[in-house]
HTML snippet that shows the backbone in 3Dmol.js (N, CA, C, O; Angstrom):
<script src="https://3Dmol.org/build/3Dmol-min.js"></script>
<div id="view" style="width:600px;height:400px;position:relative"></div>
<script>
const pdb = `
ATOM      1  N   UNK A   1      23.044   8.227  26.722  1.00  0.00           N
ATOM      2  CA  UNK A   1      21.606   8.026  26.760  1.00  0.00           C
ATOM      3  C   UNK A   1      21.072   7.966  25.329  1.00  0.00           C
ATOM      4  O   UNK A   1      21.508   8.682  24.427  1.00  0.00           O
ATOM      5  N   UNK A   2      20.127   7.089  25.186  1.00  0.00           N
ATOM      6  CA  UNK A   2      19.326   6.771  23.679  1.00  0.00           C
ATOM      7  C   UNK A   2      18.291   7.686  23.822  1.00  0.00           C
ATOM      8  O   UNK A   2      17.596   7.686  24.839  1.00  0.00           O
ATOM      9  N   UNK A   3      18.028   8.853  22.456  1.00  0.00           N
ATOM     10  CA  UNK A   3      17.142   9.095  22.549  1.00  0.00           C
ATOM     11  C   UNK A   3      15.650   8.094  22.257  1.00  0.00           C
ATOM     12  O   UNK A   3      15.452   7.167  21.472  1.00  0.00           O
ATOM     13  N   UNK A   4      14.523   8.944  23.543  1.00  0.00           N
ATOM     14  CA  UNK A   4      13.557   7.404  23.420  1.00  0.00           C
ATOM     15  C   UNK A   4      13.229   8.069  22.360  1.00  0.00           C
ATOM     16  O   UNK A   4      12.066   7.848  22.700  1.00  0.00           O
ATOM     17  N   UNK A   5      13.064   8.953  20.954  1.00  0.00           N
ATOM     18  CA  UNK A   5      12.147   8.832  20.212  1.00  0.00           C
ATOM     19  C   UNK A   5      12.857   8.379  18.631  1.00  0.00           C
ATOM     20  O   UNK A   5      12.414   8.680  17.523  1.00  0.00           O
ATOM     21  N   UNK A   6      13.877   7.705  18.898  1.00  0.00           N
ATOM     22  CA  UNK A   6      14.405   6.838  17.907  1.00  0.00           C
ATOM     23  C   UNK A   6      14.315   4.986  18.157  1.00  0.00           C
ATOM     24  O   UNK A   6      14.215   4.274  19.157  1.00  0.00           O
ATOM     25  N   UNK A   7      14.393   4.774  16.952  1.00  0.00           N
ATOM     26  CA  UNK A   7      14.310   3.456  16.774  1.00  0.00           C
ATOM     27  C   UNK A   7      15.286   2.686  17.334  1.00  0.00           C
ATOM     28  O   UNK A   7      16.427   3.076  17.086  1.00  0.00           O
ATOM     29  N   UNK A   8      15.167   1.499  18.162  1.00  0.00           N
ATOM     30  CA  UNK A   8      16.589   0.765  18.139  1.00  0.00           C
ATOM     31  C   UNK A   8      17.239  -0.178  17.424  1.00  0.00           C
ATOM     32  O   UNK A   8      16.677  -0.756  16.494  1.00  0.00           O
ATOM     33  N   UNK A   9      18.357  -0.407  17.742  1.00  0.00           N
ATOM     34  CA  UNK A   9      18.876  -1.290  16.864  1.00  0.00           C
ATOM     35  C   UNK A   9      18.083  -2.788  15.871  1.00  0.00           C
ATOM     36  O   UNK A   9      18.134  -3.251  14.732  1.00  0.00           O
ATOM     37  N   UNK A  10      17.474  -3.042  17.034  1.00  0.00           N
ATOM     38  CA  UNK A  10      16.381  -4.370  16.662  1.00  0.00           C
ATOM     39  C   UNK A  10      15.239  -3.753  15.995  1.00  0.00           C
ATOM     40  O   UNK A  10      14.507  -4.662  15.604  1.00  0.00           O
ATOM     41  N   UNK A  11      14.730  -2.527  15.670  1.00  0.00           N
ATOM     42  CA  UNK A  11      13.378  -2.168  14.909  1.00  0.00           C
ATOM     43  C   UNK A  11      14.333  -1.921  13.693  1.00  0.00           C
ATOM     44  O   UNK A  11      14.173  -2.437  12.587  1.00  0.00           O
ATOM     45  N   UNK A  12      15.417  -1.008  14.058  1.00  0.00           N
ATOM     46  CA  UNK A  12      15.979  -0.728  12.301  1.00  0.00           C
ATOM     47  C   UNK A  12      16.435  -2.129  11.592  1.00  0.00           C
ATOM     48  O   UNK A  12      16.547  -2.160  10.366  1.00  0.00           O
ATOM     49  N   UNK A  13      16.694  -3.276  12.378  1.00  0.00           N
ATOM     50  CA  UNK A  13      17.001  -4.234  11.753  1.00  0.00           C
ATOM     51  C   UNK A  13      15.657  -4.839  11.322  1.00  0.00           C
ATOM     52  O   UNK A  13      15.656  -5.359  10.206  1.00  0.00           O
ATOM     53  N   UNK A  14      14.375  -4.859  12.105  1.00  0.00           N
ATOM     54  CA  UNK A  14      13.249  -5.272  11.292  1.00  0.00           C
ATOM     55  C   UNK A  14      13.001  -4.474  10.395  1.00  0.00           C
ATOM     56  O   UNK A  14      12.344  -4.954   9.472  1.00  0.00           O
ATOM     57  N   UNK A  15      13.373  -3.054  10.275  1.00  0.00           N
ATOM     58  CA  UNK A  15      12.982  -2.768   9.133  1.00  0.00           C
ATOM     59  C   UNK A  15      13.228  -2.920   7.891  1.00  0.00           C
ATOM     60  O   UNK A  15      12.619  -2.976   6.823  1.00  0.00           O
ATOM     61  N   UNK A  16      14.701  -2.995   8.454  1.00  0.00           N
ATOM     62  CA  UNK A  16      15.174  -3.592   6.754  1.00  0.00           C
ATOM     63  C   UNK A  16      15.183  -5.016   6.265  1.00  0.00           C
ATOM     64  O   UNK A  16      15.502  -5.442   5.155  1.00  0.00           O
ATOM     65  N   UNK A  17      14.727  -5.720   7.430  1.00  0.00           N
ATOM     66  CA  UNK A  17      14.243  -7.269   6.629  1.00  0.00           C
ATOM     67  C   UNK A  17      12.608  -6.890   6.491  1.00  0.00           C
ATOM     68  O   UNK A  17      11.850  -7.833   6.716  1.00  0.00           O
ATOM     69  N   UNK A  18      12.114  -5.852   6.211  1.00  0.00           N
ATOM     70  CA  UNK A  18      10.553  -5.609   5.836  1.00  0.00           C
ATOM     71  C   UNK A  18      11.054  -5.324   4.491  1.00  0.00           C
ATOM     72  O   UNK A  18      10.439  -5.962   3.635  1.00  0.00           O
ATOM     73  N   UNK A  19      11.787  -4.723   4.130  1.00  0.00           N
ATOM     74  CA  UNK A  19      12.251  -4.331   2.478  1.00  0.00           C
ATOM     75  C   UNK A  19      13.051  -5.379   1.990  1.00  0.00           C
ATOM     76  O   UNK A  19      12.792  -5.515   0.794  1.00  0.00           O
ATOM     77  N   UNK A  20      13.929  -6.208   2.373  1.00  0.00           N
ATOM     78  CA  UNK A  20      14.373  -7.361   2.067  1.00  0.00           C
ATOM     79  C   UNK A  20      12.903  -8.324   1.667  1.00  0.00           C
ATOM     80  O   UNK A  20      12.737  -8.648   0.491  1.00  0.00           O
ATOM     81  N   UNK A  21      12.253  -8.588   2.343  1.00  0.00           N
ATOM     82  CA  UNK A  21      10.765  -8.918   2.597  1.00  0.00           C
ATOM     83  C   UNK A  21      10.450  -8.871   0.979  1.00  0.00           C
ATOM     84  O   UNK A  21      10.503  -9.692   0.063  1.00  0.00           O
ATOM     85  N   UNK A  22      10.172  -7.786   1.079  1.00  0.00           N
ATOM     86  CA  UNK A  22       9.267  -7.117   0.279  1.00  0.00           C
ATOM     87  C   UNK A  22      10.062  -7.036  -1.682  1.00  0.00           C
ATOM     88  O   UNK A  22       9.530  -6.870  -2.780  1.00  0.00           O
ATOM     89  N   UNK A  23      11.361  -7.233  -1.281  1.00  0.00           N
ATOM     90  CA  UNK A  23      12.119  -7.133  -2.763  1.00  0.00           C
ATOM     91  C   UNK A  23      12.331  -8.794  -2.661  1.00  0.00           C
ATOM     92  O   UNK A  23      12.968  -9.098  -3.669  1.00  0.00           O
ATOM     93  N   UNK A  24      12.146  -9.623  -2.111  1.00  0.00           N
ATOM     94  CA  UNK A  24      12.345 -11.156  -2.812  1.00  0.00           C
ATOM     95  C   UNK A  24      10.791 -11.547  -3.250  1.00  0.00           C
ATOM     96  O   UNK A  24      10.413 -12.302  -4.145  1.00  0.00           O
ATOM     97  N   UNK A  25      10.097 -10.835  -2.385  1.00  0.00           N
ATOM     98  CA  UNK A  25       8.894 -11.042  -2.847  1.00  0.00           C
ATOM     99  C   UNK A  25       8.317 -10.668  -4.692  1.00  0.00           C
ATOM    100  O   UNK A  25       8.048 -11.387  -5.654  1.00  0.00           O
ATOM    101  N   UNK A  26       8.333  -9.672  -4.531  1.00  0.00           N
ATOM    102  CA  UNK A  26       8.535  -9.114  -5.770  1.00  0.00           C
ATOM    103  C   UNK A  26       9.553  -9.472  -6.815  1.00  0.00           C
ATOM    104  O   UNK A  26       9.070  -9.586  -7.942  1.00  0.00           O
ATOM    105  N   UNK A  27      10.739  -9.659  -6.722  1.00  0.00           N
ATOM    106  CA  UNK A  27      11.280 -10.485  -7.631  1.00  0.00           C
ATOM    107  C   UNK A  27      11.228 -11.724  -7.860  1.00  0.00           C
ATOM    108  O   UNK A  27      11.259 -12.355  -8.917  1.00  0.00           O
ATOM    109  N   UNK A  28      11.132 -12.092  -6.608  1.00  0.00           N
ATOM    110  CA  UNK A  28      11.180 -14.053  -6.815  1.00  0.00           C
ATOM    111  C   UNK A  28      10.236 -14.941  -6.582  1.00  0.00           C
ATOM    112  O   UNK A  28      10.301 -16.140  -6.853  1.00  0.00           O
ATOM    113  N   UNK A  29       8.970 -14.137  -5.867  1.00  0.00           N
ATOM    114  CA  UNK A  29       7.780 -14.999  -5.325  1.00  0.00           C
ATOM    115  C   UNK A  29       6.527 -15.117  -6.286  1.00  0.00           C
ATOM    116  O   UNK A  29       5.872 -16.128  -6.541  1.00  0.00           O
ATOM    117  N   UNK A  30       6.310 -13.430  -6.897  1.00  0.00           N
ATOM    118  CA  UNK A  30       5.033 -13.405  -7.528  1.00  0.00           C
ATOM    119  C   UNK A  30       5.322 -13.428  -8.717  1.00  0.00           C
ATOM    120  O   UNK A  30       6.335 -12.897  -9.172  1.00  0.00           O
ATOM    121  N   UNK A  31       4.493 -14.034  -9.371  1.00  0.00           N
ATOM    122  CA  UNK A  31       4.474 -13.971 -10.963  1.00  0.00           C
ATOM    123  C   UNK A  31       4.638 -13.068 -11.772  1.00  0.00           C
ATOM    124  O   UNK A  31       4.978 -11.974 -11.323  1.00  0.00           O
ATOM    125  N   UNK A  32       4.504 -13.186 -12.817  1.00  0.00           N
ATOM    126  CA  UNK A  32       4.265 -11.652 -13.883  1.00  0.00           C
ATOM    127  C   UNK A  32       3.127 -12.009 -14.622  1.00  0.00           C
ATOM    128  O   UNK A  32       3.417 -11.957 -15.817  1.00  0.00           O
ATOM    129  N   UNK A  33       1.994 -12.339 -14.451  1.00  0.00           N
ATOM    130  CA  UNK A  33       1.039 -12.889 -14.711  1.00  0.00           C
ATOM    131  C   UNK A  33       0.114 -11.437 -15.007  1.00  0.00           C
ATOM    132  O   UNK A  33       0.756 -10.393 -14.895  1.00  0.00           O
ATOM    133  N   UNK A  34      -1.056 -11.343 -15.303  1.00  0.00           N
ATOM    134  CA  UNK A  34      -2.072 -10.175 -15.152  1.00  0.00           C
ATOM    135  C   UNK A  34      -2.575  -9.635 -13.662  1.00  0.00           C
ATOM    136  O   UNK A  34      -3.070  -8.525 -13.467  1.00  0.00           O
ATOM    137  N   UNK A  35      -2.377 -10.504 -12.800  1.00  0.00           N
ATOM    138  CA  UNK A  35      -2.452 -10.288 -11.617  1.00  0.00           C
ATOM    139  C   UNK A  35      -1.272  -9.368 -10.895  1.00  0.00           C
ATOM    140  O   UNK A  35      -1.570  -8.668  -9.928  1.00  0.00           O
ATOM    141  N   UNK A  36      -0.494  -9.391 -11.192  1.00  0.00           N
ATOM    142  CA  UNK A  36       0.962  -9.192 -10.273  1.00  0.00           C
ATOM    143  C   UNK A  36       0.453  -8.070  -9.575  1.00  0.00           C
ATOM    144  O   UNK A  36       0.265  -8.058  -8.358  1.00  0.00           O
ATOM    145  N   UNK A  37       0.180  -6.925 -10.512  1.00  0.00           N
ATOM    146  CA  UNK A  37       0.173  -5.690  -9.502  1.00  0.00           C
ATOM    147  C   UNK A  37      -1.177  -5.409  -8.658  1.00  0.00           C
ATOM    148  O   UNK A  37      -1.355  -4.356  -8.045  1.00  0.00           O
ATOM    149  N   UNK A  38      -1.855  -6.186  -8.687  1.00  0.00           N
ATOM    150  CA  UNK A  38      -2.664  -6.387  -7.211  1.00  0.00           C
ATOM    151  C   UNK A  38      -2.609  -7.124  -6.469  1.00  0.00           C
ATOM    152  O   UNK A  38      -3.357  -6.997  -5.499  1.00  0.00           O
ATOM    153  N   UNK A  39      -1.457  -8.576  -6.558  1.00  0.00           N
ATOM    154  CA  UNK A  39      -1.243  -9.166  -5.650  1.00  0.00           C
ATOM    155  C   UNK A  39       0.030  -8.669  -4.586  1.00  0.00           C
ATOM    156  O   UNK A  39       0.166  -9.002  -3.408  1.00  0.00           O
ATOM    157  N   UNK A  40       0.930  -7.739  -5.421  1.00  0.00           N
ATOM    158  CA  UNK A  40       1.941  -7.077  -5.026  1.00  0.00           C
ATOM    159  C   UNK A  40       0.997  -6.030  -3.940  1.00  0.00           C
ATOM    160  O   UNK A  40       0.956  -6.338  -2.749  1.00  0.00           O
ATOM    161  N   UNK A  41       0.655  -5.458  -4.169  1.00  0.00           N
ATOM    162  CA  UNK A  41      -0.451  -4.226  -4.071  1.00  0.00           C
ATOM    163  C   UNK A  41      -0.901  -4.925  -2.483  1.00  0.00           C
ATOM    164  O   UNK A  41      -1.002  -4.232  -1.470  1.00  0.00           O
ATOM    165  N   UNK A  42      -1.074  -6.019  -2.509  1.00  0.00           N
ATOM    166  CA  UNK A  42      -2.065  -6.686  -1.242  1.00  0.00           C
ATOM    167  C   UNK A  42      -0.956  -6.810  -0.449  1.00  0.00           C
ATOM    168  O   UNK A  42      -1.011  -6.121   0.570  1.00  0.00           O
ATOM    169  N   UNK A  43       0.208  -7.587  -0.615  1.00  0.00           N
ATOM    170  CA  UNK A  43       1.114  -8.088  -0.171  1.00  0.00           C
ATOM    171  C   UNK A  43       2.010  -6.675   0.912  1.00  0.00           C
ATOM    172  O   UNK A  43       2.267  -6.689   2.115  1.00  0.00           O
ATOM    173  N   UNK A  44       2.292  -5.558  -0.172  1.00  0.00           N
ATOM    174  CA  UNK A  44       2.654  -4.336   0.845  1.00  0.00           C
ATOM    175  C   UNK A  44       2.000  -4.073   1.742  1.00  0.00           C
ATOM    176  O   UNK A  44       2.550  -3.974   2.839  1.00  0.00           O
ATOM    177  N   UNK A  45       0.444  -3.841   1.610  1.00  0.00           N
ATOM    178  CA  UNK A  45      -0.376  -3.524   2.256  1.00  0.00           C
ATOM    179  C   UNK A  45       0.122  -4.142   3.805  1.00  0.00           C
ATOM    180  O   UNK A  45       0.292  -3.486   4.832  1.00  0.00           O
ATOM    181  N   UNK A  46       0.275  -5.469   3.627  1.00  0.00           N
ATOM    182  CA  UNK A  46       0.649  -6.069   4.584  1.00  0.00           C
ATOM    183  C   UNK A  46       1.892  -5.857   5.694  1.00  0.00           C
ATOM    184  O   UNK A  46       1.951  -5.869   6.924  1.00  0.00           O
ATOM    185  N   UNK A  47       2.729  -5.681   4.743  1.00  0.00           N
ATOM    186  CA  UNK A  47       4.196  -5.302   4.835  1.00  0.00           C
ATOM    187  C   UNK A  47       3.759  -3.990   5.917  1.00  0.00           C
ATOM    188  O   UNK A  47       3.821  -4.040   7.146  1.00  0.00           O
ATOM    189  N   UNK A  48       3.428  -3.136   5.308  1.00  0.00           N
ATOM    190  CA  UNK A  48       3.541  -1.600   5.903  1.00  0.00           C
ATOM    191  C   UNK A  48       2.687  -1.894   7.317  1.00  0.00           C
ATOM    192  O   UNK A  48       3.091  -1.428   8.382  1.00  0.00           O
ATOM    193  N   UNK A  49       1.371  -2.774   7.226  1.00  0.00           N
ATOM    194  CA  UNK A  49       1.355  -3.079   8.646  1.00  0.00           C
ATOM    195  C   UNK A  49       2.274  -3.574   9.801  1.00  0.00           C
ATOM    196  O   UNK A  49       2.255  -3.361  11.013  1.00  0.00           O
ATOM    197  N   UNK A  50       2.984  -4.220   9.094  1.00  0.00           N
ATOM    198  CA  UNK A  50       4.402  -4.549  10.081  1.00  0.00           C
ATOM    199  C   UNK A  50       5.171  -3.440  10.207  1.00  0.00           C
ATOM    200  O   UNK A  50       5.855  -3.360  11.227  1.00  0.00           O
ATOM    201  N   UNK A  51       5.215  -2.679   9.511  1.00  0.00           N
ATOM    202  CA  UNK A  51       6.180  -1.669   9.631  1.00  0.00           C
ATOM    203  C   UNK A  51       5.709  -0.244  10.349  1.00  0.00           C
ATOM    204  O   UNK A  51       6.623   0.431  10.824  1.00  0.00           O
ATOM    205  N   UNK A  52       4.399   0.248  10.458  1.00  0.00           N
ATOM    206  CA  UNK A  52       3.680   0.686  11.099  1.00  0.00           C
ATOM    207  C   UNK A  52       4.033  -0.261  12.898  1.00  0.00           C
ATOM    208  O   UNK A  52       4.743   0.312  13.724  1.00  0.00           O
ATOM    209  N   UNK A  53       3.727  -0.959  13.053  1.00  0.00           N
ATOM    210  CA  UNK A  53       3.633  -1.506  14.099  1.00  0.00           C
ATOM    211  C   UNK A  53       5.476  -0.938  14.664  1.00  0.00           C
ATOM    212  O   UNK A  53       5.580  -0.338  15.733  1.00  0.00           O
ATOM    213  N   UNK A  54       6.341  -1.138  14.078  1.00  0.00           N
ATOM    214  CA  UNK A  54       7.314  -1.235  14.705  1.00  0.00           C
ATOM    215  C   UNK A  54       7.945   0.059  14.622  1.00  0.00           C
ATOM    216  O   UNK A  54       9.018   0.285  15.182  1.00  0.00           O
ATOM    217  N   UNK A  55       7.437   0.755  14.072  1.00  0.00           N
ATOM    218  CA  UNK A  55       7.311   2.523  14.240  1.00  0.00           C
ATOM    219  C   UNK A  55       6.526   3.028  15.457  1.00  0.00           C
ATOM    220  O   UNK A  55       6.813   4.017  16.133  1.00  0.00           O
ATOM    221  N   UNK A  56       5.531   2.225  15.623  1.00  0.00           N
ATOM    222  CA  UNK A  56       4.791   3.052  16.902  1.00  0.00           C
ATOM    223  C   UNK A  56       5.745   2.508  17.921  1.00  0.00           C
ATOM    224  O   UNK A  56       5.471   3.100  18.965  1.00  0.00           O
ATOM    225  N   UNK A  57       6.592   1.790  18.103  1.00  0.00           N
ATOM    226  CA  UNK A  57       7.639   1.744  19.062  1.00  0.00           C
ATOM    227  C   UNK A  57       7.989   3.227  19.659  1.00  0.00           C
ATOM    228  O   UNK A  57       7.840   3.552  20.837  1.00  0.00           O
ATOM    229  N   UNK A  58       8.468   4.032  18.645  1.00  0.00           N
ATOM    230  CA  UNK A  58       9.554   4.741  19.237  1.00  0.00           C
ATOM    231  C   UNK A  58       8.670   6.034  19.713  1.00  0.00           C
ATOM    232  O   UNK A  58       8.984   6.853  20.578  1.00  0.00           O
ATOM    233  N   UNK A  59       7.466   5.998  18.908  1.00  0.00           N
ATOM    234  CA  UNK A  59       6.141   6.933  19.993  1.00  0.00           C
ATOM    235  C   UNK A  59       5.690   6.113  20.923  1.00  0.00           C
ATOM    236  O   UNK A  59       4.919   6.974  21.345  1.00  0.00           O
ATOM    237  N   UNK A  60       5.475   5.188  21.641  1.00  0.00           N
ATOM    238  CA  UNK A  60       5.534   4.490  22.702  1.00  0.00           C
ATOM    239  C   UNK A  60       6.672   5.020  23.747  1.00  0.00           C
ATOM    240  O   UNK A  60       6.379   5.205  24.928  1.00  0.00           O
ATOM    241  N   UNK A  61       7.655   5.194  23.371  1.00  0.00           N
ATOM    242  CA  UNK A  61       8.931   5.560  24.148  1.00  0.00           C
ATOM    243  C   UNK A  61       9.045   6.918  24.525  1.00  0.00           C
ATOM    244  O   UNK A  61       9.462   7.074  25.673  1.00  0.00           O
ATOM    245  N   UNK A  62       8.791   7.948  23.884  1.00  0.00           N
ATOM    246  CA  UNK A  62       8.483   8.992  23.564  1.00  0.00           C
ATOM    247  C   UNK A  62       7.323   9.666  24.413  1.00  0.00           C
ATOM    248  O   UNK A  62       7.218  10.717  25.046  1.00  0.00           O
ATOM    249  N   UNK A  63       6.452   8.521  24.123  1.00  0.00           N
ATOM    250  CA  UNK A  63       5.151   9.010  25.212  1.00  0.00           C
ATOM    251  C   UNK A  63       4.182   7.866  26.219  1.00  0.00           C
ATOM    252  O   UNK A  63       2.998   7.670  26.493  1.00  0.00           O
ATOM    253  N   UNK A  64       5.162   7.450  26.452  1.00  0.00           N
ATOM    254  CA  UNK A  64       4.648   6.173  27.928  1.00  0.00           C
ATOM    255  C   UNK A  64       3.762   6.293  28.191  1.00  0.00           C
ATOM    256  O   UNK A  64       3.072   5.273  28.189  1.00  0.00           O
ATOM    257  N   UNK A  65       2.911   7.986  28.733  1.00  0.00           N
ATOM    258  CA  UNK A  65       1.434   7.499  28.904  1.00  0.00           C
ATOM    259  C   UNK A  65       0.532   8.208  28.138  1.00  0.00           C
ATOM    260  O   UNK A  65      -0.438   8.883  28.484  1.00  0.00           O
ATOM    261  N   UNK A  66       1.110   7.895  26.759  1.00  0.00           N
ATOM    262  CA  UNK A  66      -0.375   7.964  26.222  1.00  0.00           C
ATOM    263  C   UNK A  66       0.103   6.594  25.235  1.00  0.00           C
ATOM    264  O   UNK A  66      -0.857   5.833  25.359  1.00  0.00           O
ATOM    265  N   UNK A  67       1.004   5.992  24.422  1.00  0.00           N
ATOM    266  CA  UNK A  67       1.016   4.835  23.759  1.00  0.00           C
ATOM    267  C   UNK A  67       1.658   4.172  24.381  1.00  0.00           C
ATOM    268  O   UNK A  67       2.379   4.648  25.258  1.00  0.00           O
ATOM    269  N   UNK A  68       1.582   2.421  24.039  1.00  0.00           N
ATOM    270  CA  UNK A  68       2.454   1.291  24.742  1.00  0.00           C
ATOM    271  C   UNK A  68       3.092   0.680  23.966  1.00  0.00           C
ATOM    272  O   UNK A  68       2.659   0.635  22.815  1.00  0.00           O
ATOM    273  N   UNK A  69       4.341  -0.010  24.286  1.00  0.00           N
ATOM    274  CA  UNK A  69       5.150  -0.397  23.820  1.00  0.00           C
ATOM    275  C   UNK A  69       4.835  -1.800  23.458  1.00  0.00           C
ATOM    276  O   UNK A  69       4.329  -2.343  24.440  1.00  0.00           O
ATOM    277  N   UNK A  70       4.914  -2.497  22.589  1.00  0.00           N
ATOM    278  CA  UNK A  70       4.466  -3.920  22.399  1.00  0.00           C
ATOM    279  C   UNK A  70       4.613  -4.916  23.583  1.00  0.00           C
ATOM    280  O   UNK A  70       5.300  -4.479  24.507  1.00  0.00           O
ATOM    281  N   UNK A  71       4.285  -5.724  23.686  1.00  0.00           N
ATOM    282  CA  UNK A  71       4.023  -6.571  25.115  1.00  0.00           C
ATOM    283  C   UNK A  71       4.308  -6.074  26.793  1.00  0.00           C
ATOM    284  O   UNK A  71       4.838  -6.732  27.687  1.00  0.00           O
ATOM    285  N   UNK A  72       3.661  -4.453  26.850  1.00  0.00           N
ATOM    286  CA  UNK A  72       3.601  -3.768  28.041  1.00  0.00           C
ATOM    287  C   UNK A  72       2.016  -3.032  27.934  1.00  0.00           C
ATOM    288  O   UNK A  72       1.103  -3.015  27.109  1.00  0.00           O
ATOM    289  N   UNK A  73       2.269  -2.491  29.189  1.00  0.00           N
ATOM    290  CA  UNK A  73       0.872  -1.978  29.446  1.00  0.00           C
ATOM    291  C   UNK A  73       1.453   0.085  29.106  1.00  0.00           C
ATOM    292  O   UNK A  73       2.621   0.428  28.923  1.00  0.00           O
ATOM    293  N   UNK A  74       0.314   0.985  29.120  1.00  0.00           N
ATOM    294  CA  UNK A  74       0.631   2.442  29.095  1.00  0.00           C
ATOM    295  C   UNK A  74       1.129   2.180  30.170  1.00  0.00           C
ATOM    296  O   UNK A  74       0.865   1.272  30.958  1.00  0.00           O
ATOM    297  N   UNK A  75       2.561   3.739  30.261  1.00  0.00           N
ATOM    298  CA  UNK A  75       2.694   3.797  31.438  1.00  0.00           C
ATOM    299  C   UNK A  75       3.897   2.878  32.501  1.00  0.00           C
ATOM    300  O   UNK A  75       4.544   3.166  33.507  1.00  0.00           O
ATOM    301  N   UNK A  76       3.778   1.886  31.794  1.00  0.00           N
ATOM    302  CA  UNK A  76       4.950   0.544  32.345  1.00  0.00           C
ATOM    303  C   UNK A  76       6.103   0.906  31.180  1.00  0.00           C
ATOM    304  O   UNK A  76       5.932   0.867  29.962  1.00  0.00           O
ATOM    305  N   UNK A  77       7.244   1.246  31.855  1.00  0.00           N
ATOM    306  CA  UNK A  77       8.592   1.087  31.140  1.00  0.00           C
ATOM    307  C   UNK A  77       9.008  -0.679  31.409  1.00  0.00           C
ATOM    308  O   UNK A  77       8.820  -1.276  32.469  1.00  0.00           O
ATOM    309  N   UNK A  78       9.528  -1.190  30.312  1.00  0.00           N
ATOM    310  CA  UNK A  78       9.992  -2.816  30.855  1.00  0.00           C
ATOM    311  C   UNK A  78      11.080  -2.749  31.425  1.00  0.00           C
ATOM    312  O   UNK A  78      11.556  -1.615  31.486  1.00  0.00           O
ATOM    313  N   UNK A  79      11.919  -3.933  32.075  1.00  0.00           N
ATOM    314  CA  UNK A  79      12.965  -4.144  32.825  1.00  0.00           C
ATOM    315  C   UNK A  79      14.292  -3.823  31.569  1.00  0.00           C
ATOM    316  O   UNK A  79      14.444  -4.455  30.523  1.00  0.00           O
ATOM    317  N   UNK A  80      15.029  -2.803  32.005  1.00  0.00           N
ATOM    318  CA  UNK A  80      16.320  -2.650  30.985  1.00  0.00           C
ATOM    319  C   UNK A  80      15.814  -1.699  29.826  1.00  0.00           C
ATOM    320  O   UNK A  80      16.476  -1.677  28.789  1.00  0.00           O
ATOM    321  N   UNK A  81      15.212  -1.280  29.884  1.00  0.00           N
ATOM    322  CA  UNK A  81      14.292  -0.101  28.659  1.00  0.00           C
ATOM    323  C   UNK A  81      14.466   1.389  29.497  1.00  0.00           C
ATOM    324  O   UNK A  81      14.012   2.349  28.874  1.00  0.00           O
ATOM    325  N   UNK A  82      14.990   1.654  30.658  1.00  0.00           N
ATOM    326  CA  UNK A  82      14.697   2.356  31.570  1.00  0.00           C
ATOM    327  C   UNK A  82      15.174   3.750  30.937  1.00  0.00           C
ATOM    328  O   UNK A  82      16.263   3.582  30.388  1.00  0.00           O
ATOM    329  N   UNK A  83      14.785   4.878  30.848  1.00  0.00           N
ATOM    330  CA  UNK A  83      15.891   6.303  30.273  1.00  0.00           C
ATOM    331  C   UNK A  83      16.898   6.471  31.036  1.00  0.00           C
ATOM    332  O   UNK A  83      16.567   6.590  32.216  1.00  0.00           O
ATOM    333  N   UNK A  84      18.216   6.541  30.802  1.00  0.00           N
ATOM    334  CA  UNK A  84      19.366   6.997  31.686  1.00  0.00           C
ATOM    335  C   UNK A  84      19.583   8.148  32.256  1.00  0.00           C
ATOM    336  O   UNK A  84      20.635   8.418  32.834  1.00  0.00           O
ATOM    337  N   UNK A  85      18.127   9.307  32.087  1.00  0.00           N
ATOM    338  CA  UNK A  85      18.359  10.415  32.535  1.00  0.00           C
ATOM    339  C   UNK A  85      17.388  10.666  33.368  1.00  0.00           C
ATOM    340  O   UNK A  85      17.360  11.734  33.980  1.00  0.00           O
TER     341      UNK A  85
END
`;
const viewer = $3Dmol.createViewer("view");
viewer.addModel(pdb, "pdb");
viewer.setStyle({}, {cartoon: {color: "spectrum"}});
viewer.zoomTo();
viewer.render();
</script>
């Protein structure tokens, strides 16, 4: 049995293409201009919203009826998400 209040395989893998993300960005996308560190600055901002999002996953799992899991309702476990215990 998975515990529900860990991440699964597919969130830890988004997470680390959020830091992959986030280090080509920074090395290879933005300038070094006078700007950099507030466009960097904006750009995480962003980032961590994705990453926030795919964290409240595993409190979704954790607590069915009080948070939901991305494309479900409170309360609804999806098909194959089921706890084995």
């Amino acid at each position: 049995m998975t515990d529900p209040g860990l991440l699964t395989e597919a969130e830890h893998r988004a997470m680390d293409l959020t830091v992959e993300l986030v280090n080509l960005i920074a090395g290879e996308i933005v300038g070094h201009g006078r700007t950099r560190e507030s466009d960097l600055n904006e750009l995480v901002r962003d980032i961590h919203a994705v990453q926030r999002t795919i964290l409240k996953q595993a409190a979704a799992r954790a607590y069915p009826d009080r948070y939901r899991l991305l494309g479900c309702e409170v309360g609804v476990v999806p098909a194959g998400r089921e706890s084995d215990g």
